[in-house]
C-alpha positions as CSV (number, residue, x, y, z in Angstrom):
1,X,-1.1,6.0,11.6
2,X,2.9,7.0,11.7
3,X,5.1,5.5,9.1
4,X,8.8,5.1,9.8
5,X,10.8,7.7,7.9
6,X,13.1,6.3,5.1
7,X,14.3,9.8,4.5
8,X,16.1,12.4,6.1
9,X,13.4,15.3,6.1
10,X,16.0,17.9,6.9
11,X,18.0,16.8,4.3
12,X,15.3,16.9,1.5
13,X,14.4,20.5,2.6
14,X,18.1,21.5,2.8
15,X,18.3,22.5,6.3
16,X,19.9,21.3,9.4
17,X,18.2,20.0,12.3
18,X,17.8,23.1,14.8
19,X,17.0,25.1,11.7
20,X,14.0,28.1,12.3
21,X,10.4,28.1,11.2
22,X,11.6,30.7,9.0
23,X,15.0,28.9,7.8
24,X,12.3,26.1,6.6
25,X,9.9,28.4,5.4
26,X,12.3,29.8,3.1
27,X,14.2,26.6,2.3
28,X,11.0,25.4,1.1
29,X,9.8,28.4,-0.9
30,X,13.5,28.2,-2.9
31,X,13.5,24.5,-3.7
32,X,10.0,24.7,-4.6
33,X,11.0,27.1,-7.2
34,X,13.6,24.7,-9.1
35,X,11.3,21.3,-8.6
36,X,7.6,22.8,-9.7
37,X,6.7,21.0,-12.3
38,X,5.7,24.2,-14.2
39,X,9.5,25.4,-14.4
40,X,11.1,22.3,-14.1
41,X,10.8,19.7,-17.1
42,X,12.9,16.6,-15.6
43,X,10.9,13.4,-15.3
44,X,11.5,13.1,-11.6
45,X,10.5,16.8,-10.8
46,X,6.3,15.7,-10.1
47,X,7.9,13.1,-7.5
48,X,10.3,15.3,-6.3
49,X,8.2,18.2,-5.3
50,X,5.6,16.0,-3.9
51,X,8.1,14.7,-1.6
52,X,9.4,18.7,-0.9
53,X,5.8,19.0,0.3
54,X,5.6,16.2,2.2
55,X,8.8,17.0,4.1
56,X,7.5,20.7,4.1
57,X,4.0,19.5,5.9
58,X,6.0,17.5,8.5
59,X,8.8,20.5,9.5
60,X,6.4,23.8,9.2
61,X,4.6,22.2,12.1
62,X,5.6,22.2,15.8
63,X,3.8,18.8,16.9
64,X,4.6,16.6,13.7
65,X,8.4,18.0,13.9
66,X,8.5,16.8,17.3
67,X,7.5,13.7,16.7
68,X,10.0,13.2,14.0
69,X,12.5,14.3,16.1
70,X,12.2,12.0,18.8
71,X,10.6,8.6,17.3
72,X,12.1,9.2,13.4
73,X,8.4,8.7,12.1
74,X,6.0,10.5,10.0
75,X,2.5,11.0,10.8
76,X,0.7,9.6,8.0
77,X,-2.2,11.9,7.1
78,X,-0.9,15.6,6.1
79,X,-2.6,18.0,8.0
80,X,-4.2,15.5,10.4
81,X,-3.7,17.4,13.6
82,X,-6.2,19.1,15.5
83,X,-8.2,21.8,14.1
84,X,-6.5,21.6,10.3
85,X,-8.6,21.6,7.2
86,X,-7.7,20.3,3.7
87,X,-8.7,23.1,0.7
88,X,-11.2,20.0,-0.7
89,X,-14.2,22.6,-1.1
90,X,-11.7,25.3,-2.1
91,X,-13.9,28.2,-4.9
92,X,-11.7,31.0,-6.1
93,X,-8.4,29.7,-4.6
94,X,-6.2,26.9,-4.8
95,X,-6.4,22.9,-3.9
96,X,-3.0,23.2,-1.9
97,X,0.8,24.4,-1.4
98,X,1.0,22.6,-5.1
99,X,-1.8,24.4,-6.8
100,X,-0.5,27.8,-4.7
101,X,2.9,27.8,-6.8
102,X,1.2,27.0,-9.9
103,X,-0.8,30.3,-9.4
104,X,2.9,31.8,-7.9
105,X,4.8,30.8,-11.1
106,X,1.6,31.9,-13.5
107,X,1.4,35.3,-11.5
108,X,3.3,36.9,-14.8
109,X,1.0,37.7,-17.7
110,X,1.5,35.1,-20.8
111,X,0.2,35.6,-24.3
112,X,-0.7,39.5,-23.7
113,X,-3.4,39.0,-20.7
114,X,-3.3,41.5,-18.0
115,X,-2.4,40.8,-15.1
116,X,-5.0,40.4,-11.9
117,X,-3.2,42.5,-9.2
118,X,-5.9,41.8,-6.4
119,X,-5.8,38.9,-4.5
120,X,-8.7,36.7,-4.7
121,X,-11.2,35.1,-1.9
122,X,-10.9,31.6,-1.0
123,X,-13.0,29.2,0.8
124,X,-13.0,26.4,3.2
125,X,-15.5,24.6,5.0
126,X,-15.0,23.0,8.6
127,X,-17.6,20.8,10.9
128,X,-18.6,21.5,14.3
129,X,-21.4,19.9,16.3
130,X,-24.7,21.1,17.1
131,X,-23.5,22.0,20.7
132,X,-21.1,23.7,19.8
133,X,-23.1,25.7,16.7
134,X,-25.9,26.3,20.7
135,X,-22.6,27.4,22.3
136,X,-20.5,29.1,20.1
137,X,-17.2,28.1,19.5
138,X,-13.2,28.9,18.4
139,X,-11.3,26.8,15.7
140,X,-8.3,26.7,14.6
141,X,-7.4,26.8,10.6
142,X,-4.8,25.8,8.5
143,X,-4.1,26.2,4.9
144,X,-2.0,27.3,2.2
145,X,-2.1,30.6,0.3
146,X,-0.3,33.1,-1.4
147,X,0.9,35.4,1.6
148,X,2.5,39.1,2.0
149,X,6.4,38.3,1.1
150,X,8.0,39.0,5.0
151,X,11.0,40.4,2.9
152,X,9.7,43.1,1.2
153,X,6.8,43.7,3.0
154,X,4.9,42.8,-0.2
155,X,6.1,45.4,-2.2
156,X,8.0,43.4,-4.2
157,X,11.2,45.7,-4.3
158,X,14.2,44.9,-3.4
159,X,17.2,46.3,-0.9
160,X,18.1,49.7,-3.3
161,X,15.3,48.8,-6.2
162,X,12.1,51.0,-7.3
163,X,9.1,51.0,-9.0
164,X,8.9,52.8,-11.8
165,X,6.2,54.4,-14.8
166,X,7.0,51.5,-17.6
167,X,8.5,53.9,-20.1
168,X,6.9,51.6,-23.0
169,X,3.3,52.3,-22.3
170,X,3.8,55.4,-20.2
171,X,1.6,53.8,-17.0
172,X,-1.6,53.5,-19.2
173,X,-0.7,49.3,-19.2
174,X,-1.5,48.7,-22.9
175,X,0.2,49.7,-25.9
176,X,-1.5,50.7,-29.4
177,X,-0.5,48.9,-32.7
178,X,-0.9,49.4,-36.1
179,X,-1.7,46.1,-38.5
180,X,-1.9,45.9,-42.1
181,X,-5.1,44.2,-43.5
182,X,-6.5,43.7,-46.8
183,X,-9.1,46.7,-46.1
184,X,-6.6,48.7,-44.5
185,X,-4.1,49.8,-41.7
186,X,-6.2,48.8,-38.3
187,X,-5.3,50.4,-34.9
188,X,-5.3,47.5,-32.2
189,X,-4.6,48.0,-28.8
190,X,-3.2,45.2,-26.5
191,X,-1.7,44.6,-23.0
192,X,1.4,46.1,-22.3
193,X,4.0,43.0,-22.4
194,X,6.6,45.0,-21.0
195,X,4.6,45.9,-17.3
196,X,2.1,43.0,-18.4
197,X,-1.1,45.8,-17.8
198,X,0.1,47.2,-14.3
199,X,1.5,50.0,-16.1
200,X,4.5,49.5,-13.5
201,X,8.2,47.9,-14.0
202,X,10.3,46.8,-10.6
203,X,13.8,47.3,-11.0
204,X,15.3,45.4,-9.0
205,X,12.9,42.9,-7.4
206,X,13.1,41.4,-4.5
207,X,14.9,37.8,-4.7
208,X,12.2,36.0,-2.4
209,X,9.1,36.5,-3.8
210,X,11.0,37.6,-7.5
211,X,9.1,41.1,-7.2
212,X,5.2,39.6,-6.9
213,X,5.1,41.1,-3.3
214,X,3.3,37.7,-2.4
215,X,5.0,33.9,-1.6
216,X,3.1,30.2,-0.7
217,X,2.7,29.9,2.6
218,X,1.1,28.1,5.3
219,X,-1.3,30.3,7.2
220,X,-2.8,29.7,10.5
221,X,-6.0,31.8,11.6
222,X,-8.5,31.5,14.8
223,X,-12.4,31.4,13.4
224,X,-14.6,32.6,16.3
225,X,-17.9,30.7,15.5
226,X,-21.1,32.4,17.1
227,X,-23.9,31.1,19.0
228,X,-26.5,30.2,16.8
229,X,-25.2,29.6,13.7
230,X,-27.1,27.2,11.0
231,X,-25.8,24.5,9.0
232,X,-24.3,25.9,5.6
233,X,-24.1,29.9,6.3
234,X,-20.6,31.2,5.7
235,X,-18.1,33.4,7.7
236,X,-16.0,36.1,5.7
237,X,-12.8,36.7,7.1
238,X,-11.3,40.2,5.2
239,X,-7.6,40.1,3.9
240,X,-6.5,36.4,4.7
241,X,-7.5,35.3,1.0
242,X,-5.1,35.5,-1.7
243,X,-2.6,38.4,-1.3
244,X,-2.4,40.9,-3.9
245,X,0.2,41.5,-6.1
246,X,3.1,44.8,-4.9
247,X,0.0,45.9,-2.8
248,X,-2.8,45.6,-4.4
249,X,-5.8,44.9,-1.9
250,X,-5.9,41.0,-0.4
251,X,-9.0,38.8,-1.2
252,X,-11.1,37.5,1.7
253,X,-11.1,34.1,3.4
254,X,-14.9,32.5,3.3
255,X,-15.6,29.8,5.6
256,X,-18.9,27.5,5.5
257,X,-20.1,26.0,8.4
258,X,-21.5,22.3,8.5
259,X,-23.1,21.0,11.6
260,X,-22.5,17.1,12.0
261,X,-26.1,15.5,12.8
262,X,-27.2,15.2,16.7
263,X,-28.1,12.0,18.3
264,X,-30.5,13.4,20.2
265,X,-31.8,16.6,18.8
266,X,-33.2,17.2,15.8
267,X,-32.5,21.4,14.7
268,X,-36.0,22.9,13.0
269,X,-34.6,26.6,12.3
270,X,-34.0,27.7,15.8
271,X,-36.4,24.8,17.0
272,X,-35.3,21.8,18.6
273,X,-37.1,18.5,19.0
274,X,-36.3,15.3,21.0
275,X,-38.2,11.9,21.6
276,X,-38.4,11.4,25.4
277,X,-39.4,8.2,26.6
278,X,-42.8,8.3,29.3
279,X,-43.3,5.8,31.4
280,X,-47.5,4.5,31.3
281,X,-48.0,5.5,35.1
282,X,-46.5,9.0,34.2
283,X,-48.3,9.4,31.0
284,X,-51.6,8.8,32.3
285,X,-51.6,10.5,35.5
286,X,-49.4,13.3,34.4
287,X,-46.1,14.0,35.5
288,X,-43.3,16.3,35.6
289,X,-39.9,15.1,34.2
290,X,-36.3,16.6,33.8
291,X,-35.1,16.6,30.2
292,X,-30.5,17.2,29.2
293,X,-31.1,20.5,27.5
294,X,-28.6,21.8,24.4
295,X,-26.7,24.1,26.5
296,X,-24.0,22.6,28.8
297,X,-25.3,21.2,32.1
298,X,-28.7,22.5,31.2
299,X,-31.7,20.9,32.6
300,X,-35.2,21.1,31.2
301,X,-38.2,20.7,33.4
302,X,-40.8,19.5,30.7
303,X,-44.5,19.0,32.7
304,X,-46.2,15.6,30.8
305,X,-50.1,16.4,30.8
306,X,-52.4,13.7,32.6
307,X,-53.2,11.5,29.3
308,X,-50.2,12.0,27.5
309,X,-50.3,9.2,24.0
310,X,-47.4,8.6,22.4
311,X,-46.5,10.7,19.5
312,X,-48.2,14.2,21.6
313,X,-46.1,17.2,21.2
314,X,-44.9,19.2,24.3
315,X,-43.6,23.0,23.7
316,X,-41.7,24.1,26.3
317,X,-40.6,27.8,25.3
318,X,-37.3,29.4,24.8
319,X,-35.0,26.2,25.1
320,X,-34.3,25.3,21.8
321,X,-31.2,26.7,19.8
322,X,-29.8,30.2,20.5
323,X,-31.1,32.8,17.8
324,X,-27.9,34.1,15.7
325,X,-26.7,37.3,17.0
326,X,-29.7,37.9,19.8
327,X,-30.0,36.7,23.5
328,X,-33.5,35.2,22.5
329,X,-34.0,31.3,22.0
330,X,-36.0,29.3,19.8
331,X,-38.4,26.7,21.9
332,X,-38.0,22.8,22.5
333,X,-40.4,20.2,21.2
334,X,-41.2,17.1,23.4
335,X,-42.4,14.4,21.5
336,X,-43.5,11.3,23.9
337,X,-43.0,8.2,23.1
338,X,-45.1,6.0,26.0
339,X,-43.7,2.8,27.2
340,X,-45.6,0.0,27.8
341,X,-44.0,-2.4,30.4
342,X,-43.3,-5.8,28.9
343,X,-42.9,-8.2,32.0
344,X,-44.5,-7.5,35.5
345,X,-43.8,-8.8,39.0
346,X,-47.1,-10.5,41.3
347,X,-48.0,-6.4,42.2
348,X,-47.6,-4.8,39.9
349,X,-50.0,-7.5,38.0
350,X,-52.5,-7.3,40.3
351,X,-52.8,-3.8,41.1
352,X,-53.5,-3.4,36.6
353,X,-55.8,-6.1,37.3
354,X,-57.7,-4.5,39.8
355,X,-57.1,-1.1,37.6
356,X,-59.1,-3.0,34.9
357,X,-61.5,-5.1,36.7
358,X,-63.1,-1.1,37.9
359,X,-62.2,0.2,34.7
360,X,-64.7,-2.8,32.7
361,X,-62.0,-3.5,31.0
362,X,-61.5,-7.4,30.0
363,X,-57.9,-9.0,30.4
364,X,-56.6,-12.1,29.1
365,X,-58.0,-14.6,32.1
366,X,-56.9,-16.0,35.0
367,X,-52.8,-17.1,35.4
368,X,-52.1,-20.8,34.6
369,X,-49.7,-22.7,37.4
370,X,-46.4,-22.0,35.3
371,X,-47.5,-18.5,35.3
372,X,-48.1,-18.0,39.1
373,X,-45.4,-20.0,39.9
374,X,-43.1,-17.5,37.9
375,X,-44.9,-14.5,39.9
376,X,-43.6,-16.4,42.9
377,X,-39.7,-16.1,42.0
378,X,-39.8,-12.6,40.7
């Protein structure tokens, strides 16, 4: 549900109104910077940035920015449009454009630890329907991740800066000391902290991504899911992980599928199986009978043998779920499920009479008054 905004959006990110995607993106990026709560000690800062992000969420996209524009609300889950998934399942990455700028800020080495140049994988999981795992389909993702700075072309240099060998370790990225201890001078060896292990310096780094080659951002990507596809395998998707630092190679993005339940079908590897209800008359005499099929506007002819019991199992062959990756299909499984009818008009009544009067068969005795007078006004 939309809320009214109490705010001026534009004016919490700092732009005006006919502002760019990229005058927002970057507006965002720089305030982010002062209100993160890892830089920025004030008491309000948490609450602040939160409400950056929130501002951020509404303005990055094209839909929700419209809608602020012309009714003055906010729609009231962030990312709730079509086809965008929340980092919930996240392994390797980050929980969202907060978490990203805690890993932005911590990108520098602290305490002597090297630093991890390439970027790493991260992971999603999105839902599609069995249908659509039959079919095959095309969704479209949205999350947050450390990006390839636009400025710099993630090198991380600046207009007229370089990269250069750190003169303190010589490019080997750690540095070799000498300590005094009670059985003697010891020869240590540590991380560099001037070029914090890359065995690099930047001088002068470029002022957007403050010379990581990489900046939060909100990245949109089109999954192509194929035909086939079973409930939990994943989808690797090479370089739109976690950009590496100045370069270095970008991690992957993984995605794991789920497949919602089917009302109808029930998925047995690249079997299928569906009750189908059988009318008596058909089940006993036999019958042909058209069954919906997974595929769109696919029909199933399913042939009911003379005799059919509720609970037998029809195979019909090569009409269950497409096989991953080959034009074969797995085959459907019929189970019937016999209906008896429970009220009957004068002829049908008397023609299961008859039916059991040459069968031998005993029934429950003749029809009181009520009862015949009932067959009367069917």
């Amino acid at each position: 549900m939309a809320q009214t905004a109490e705010k001026d959006l534009y004016q919490i990110l700092g732009v005006e109104r006919d502002a760019t995607e990229s005058d927002i993106k970057r507006a965002f990026r720089h305030k982010a910077r002062e209100l993160h709560p890892d830089v920025n000690k004030s008491p309000d800062a948490e609450d602040e940035f939160k409400e950056l992000n929130e501002a951020y969420d509404v303005l990055s996209d094209a839909n929700k920015r419209a809608q602020y524009d012309r009714f003055g609300t906010i729609p009231g889950a962030a990312g709730g449009g079509t086809g965008y998934v929340d980092f919930e399942d996240i392994f390797g990455g980050f929980g969202g454009m907060g978490d990203i700028f805690s890993s932005f800020f911590g990108g520098a080495a602290q305490g002597g630890r090297q630093v991890r140049r390439d970027g790493r994988d991260m992971g999603l999981g999105i839902t599609v329907s069995l249908k659509d795992a039959a079919a095959g389909t095309s969704k479209e993702l949205v999350y947050d991740r450390l990006a390839p700075c636009a400025d710099c072309e993630g090198a991380g240099i600046g207009e007229g800066g370089s990269e250069q060998t750190c003169s303190r370790c010589g490019g080997s990225g750690h540095v070799t000391q000498m300590q005094r201890t009670l059985f003697g001078d010891m020869q240590t060896t540590a991380v560099c902290p001037e070029c914090e292990g890359t065995g690099k310096v930047v001088e002068g780094a470029c002022e957007e991504c403050q010379g990581q080659g990489r900046v939060p951002d909100r990245q949109k990507v089109s999954v192509e899911i194929p035909p086939g596809i079973r409930d939990g395998q994943q989808m690797r998707v090479p370089d739109l992980g976690e950009a590496g630092m100045r370069g270095a190679p970008s991690g992957d993005l993984i995605v794991t599928v789920r497949i919602e339940p089917d009302d109808f079908f029930q998925r047995e590897g690249d079997d299928l199986h569906v009750v189908v209800e059988v009318p008596m008359v058909q089940a006993a005499l036999g019958a042909r009978i058209m069954v919906d099929g997974i595929m769109e506007d696919e029909t199933v002819e399913v042939r009911i043998p003379e005799g059919t019991q509720t609970g037998d199992v029809i195979k019909v062959k090569g009409h269950g779920m497409p096989r991953l990756r080959s034009t074969s299909r797995g085959n459907l499984f019929v189970h019937a499920d016999v209906k008896i009818p429970k009220k009957l008009n004068k002829k049908e009544r008397a023609l299961l009479e008859k039916l059991a009067l040459e069968m031998g068969e005993e029934t429950e005795g003749a029809r009181s008054p009520l009862q015949k007078l009932k067959d009367r006004v069917r």
